[in-house]
N, C-alpha and C positions, 0 to 999 in steps of 0.2 A: 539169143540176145547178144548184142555189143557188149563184151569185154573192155572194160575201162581199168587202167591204171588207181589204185586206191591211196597210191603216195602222191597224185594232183589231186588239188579239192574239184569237186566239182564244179562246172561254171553255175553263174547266176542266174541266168534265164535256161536254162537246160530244165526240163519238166522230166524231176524220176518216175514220176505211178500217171500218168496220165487223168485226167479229171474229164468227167463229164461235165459238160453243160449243161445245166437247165431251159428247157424249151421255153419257153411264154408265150401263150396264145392269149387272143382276145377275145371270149366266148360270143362277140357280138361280129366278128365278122369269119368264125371259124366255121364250118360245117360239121362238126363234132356235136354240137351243141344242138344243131336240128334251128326249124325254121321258125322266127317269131310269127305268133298269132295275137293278136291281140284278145280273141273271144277268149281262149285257151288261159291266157296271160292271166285277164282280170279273175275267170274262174278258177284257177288254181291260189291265188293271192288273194280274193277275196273275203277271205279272213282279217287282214290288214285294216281293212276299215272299219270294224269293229271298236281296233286294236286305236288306230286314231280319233276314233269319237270318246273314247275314255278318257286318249292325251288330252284334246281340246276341254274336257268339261274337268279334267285337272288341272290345266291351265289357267283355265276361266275362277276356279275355287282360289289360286293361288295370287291371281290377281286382284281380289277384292280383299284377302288378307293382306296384301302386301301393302307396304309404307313408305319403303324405299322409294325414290323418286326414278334412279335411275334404274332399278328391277323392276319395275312398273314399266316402266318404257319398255325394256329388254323382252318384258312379257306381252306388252302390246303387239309390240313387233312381230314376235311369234305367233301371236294367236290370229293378226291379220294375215301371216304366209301359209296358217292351215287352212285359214278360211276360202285363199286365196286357189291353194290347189283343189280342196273341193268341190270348188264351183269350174275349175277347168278342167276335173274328171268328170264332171255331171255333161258341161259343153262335148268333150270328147264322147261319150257317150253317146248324147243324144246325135251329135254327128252319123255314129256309127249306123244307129238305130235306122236314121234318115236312110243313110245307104243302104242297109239290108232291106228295108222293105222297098225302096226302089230296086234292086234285083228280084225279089220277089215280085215284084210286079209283071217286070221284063219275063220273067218266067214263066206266070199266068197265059203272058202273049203270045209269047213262043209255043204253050202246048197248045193255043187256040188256034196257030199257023198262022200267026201275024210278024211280021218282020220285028226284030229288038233294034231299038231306038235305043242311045246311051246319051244322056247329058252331057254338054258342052260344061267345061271348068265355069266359064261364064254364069252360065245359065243356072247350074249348082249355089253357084256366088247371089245371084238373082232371088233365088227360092230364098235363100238364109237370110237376106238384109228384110225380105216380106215377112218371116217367119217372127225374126227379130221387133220389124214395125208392128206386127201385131201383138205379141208377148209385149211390149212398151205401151198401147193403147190399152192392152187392158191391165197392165197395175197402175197407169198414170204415168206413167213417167217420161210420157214418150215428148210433151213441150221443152222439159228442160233438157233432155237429149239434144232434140233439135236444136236448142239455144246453141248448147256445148259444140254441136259440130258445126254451127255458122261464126260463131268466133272463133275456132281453130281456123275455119276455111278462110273467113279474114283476114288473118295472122298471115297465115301462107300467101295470101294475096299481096297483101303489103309489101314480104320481101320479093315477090320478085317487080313490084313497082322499080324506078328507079329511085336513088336517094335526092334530095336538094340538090346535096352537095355537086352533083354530073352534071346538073343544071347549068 
């Protein structure tokens, strides 16, 4: 090692012991971590939802005690964002479901010696808005959908009208 004089101070940025660094990885784009599955994912975690139907029906207990105006709100709010993820793990879900049994299909074809056919994004987009118009036929709901999306579609229409004003 460097031999240094003990009658000059040492300088200020001079590092006596050396420091290691801390690495920081981000386990979502590290290879350490192994590959996201989503099947794997839900069934290892699938305890969690348990674990949030308790939160939500404590929630919902806590809300009909409650008196506060603005805790009430604060619990509203809450209990519509669990409601909210619920219903878009059910959608992801059944997405998945969709797909898995269309590969099982294509796989059917394949041991039969028939050429695999893979759906067009399109065509995928196609089946779900049918799947949709029918889940809305049969709980009713499907008129005032259709209202909702001719008045957005209106909306949209209007601006790109031109205004008076260019007139």
């Amino acid at each position: 090692p460097l031999e240094m004089s003990a009658k000059r101070p040492v300088p200020f940025l001079r590092q006596v012991v050396p420091v290691r660094k801390k690495v920081q990885r981000d386990p979502r784009f590290d290879d350490l971590s192994g590959e996201y599955k989503p099947e794997i994912f839900m069934k290892t975690y699938s305890f969690l939802d348990s674990i949030k139907k308790q939160e939500k029906e404590m929630v919902q207990k806590q809300l009909k005690k409650c008196r506060n105006m603005e805790q009430k709100e604060k619990l509203q709010r809450l209990l519509n964002r669990m409601t909210q993820q619920e219903q878009a793990q059910k959608k992801q879900q059944k997405l998945r479901e969709r797909e898995l049994s269309l590969k099982r299909q294509q796989r059917e074809l394949a041991k039969q010696g028939k050429k695999p056919f893979f759906l067009k994004k399109s065509e995928k987009r196609k089946l779900e808005l049918a799947e949709k118009y029918a889940e809305l036929k049969r709980s009713g709901k499907l008129e005032s959908f259709l209202n909702k999306k001719r008045k957005r579609n209106a909306i949209k229409d209007k601006r790109h009208l031109p205004s008076q004003k260019n007139l």
